[in-house]
N, C-alpha and C positions, 0 to 999 in steps of 0.2 A: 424631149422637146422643152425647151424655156421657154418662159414668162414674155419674151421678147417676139416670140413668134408666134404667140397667140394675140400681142398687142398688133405687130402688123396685120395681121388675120383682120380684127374687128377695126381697127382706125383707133388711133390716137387723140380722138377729142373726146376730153375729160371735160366735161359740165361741170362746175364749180359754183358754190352759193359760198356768200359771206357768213359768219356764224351768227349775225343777230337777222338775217333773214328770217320772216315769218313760215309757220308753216303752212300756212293759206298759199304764200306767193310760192314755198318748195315745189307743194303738193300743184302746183296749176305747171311751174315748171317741170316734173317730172312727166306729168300727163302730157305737153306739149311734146316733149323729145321721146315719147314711149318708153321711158327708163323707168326704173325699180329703184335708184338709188342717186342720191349727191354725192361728190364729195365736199364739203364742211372745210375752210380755211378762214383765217386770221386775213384782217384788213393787208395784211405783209405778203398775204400768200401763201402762209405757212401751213401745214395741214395741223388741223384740229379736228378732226370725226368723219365720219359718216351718217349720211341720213336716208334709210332704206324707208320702206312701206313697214318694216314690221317694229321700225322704232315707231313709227307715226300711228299705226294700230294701235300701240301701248298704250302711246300719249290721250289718244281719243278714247279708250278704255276707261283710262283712269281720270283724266278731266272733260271727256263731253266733248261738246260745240267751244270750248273756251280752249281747245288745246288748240283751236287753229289761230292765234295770239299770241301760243307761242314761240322763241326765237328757234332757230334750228339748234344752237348748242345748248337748249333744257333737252332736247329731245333727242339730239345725237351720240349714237355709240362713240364716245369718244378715246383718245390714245389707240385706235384700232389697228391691229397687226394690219401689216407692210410686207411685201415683198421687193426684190430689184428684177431687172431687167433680167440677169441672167443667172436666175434660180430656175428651177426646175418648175414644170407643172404640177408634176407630184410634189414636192416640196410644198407648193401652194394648197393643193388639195390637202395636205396634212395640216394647213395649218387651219384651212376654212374647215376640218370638221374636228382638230381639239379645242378652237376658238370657237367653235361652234357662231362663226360667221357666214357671209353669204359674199359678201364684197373686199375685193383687198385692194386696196390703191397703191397702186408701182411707184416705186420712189426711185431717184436718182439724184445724187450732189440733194438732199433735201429738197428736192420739188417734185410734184405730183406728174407721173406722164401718164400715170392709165389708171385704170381702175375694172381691174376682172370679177367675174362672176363663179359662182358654182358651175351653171351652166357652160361660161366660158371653158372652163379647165375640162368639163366632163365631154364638151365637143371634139378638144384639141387633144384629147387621152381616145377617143373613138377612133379617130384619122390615122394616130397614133399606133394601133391595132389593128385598124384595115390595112396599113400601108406594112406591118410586119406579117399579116396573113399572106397578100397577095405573093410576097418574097417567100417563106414558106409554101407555098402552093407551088411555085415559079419551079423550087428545088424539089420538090415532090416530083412532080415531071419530068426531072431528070436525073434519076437517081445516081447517074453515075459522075454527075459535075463534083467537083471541086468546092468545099467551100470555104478556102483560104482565099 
């Protein structure tokens, strides 16, 4: 399974904040669309970070009530590993656990088209597994089929 078909799976709209967005106004937009995370772009468009719930923890850890003042890029994981459209899910999965991330935003031609989750990739690798059981099971029932 690619990267590509877990983006049609969930839809294709990437939430986007500017990098000097507050984290007051992140943290109200993330709450409003049920997300966990931003992705972080340059006035250009360009990507520059990520802005999850566990940067924004950090932030309010280490500054209090005054981290929500500040801009998303003090407080976003920035340069953050990227995948394309047609990498693998596994691929993905290896990268979100030696990066020890949670979100990877899909790139193509240098512009953001998605942004997957842990979750994401561990739904699309389950489906993934049910759909090569039920084919195993299929040939079990017939022991004497063909499987060229």
């Amino acid at each position: 399974m690619r990267v590509q078909d877990v983006i049609k799976t969930k839809g294709q709209d990437v939430i986007k904040v500017v990098e000097t967005v507050s984290i007051e106004r992140a943290v109200h937009v993330m709450r409003d669309r049920a997300i966990g995370a931003l992705v972080v772009v340059a006035s250009d468009g360009a990507l520059k970070g990520v802005l999850s719930e566990r940067e924004i923890v950090a932030a309010l850890a280490q500054h209090g009530k005054a981290a929500l003042r500040l801009r998303a890029s003090d407080v976003m994981l920035s340069n953050p590993p990227a995948v394309e459209p047609v990498d693998s899910v596994h691929d993905a999965m290896a990268i979100m656990t030696e990066q020890r991330v949670r979100h990877l935003p899909v790139i193509t031609n240098a512009s953001v088209v998605g942004l997957i989750s842990i979750g994401d990739t561990v739904k699309a690798r389950l489906a993934e597994k049910i759909a090569e059981n039920i084919v195993l099971q299929d040939i079990a029932r017939w022991p004497n089929a063909s499987l060229a």
